[in-house]
C-alpha positions in Angstrom: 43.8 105.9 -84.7 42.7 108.2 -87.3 43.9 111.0 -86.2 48.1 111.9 -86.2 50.3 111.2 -82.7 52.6 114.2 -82.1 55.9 112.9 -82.4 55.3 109.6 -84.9 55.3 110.1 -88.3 52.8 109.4 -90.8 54.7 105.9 -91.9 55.4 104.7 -88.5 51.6 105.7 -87.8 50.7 103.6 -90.7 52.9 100.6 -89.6 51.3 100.6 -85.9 47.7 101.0 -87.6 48.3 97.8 -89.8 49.5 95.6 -86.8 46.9 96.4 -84.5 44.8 95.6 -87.3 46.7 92.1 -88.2 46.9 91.2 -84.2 42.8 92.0 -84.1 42.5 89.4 -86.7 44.2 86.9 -84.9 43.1 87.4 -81.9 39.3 87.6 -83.0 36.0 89.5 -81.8 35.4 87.8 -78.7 36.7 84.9 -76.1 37.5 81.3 -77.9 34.7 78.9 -77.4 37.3 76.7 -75.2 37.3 79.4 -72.6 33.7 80.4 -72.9 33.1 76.0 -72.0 35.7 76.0 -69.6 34.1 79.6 -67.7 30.6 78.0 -67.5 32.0 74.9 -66.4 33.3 76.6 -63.4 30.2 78.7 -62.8 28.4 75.7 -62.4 30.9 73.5 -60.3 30.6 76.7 -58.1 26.8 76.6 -58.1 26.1 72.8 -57.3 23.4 72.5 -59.4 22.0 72.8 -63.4 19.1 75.0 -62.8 18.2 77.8 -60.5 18.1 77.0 -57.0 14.8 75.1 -55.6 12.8 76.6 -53.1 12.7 75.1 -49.8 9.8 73.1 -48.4 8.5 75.3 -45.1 8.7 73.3 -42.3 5.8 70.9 -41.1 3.8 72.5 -38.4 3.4 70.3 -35.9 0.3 69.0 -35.1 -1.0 70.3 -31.8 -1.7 68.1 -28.9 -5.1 67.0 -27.8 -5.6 69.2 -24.7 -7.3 68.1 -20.8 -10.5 68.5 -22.3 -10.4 66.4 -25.6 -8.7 63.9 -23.7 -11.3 63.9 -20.7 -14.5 63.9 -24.0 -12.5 60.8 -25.5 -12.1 59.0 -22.1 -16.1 59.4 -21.7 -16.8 58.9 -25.0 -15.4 55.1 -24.7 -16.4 54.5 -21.3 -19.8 55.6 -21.9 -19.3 53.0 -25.0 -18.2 50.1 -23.4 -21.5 50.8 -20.2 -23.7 50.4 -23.5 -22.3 47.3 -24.5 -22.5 46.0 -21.1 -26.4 47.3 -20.8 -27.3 45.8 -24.3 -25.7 42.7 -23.2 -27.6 42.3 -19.9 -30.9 43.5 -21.4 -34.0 41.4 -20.7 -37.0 41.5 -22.8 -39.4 44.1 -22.7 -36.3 46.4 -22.0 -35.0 49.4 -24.4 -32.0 48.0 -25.1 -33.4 44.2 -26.3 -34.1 44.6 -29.9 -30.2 45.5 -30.3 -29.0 42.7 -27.9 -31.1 40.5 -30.5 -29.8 42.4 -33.2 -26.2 41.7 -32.5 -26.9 37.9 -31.8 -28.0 37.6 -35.6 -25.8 39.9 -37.2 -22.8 37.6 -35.5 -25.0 34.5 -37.1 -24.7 35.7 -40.7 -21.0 36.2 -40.0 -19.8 32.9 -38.8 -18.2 31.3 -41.5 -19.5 27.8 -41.6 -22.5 25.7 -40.3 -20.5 24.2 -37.1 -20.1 27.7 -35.9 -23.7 28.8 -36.9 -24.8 26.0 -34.8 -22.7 26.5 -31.9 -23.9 30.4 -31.3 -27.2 29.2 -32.0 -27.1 26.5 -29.3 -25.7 29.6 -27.0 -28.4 31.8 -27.8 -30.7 29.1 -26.9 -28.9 28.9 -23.6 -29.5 33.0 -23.1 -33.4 32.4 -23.8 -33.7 29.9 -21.3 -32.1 32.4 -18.7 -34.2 35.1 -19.9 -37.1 32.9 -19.6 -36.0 32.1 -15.8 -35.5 35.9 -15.3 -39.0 37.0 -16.2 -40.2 34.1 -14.0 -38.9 35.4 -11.1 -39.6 39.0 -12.3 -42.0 41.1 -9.7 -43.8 42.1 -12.5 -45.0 38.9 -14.2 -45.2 39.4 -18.2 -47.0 36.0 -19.8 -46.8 37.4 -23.6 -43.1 38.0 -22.8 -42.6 34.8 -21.2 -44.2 32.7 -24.5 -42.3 34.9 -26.6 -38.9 34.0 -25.2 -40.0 30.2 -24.9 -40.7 30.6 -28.9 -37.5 32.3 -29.3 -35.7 29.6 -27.8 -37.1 26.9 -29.9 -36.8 28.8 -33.0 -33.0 28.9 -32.2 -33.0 25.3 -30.9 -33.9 24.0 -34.1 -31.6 26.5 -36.3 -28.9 24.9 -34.4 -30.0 21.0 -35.0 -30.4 22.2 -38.8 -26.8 23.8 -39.2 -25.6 20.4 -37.2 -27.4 18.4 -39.4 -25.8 19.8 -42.6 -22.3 19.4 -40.6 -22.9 15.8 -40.2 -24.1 15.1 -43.8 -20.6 16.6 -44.8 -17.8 15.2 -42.3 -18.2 12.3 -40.7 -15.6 12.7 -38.2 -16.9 15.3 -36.5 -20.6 13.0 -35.5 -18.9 12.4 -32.8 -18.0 15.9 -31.7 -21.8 17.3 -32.9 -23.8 14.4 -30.6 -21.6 14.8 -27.6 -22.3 18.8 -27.9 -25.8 18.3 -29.0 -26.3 16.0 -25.7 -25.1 18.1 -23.3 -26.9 21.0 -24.8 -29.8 18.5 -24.3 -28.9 17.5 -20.9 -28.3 21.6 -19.5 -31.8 22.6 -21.6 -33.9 19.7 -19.9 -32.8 20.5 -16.3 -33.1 24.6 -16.5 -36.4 24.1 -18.0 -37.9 21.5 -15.7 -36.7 23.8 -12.7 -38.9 26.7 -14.1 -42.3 24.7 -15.0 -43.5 25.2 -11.3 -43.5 28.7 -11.7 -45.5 28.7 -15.0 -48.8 29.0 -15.6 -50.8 26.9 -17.9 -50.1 28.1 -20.7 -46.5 28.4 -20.4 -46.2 25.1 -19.4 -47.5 24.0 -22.4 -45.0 25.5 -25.0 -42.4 24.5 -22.4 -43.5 20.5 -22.3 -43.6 21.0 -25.8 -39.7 22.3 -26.1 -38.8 19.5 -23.8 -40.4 16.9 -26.0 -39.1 18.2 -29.3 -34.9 18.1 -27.3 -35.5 14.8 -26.0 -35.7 13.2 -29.7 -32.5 15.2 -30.7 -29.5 13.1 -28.7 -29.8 9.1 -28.4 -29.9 8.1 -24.9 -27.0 6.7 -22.8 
């Protein structure tokens, strides 16, 4: 604008000059501040969001199937379980397997929740030495010290489940009735196994077990 247009002279120049000027005022340096909001308004309608975009998650991998083979190592693995169990269960004394059989019984002692059920697995681990006393009887190879070990084994029990139903009793009356007509049977069963093995026994033997018959016959009144 400094410079002269052919054609315009210098006053009409100077006119033009001082509008453009006057109109620059107005008009000012830059965009109003109600179209600089309204603009980024719009921008970020058209976005969707406040910030920059997220990054999306990758995809879960799925997790790869168990093939024949891990399948076929579980299936072993829990049958070959289970034939323990069974093994433990069945064991006799003198066998591998016993100490855990016995090892079970008391571990499920401790966990029974009050003295009636203390006594009642003890009654029924009194029961399973009286067959595993019958078993060894009958054994081909005869075993005395296992024999009056199992006789012990059974008394000890015996008298673990009289104390439990004792302490029962003391506490609830109501159930006397329920403990002697258990404790009786338990008596009853106990006396006839037991009586059925004394032939087989040898003098020693006899002894403890004429001494376990003695000590059930005080537990339940007659009739």
């Amino acid at each position: 604008m400094g410079k002269w247009l052919p054609g315009i002279s210098r006053r009409s120049q100077a006119r033009i000059q001082n509008r453009v000027t006057r109109l620059g005022s107005r008009m000012g340096g830059g965009p109003r501040p109600e179209f600089r909001s309204a603009l980024r308004d719009r921008l970020m309608d058209a976005s969707g969001q406040d910030g920059p975009p997220a990054e999306r998650p990758a995809p879960a991998r799925p997790r790869p199937r168990p093939g024949p083979l891990a399948r076929f190592l579980s299936l072993g693995l829990a049958a070959t379980m289970v034939l323990a169990g069974l093994a433990t269960y069945r064991s006799m004394p003198g066998d591998t397997l016993y100490p855990l059989k016995r090892a079970a019984e008391s571990t499920l002692f401790h966990l029974s929740t009050d003295d009636a059920e203390r006594a009642g697995r003890s009654f029924d681990y009194a029961e399973t030495r009286a067959h595993e006393v019958e078993e060894l009887l009958g054994a081909t190879r005869r075993q005395s010290d296992l024999i009056e070990e199992t006789l012990q084994a059974m008394e000890d029990t015996t008298r673990s489940a009289v104390t439990s139903l004792t302490r029962v009793r003391r506490r609830d009356a109501k159930s006397d009735a329920r403990s002697t007509g258990r404790l009786k049977r338990f008596v009853q069963k106990q006396r006839n196994q037991i009586e059925g093995m004394l032939p087989k026994m040898d003098v020693e033997e006899r002894r403890r077990a004429n001494g376990y018959l003695n000590y059930i016959e005080g537990l339940a009144p007659p009739g």
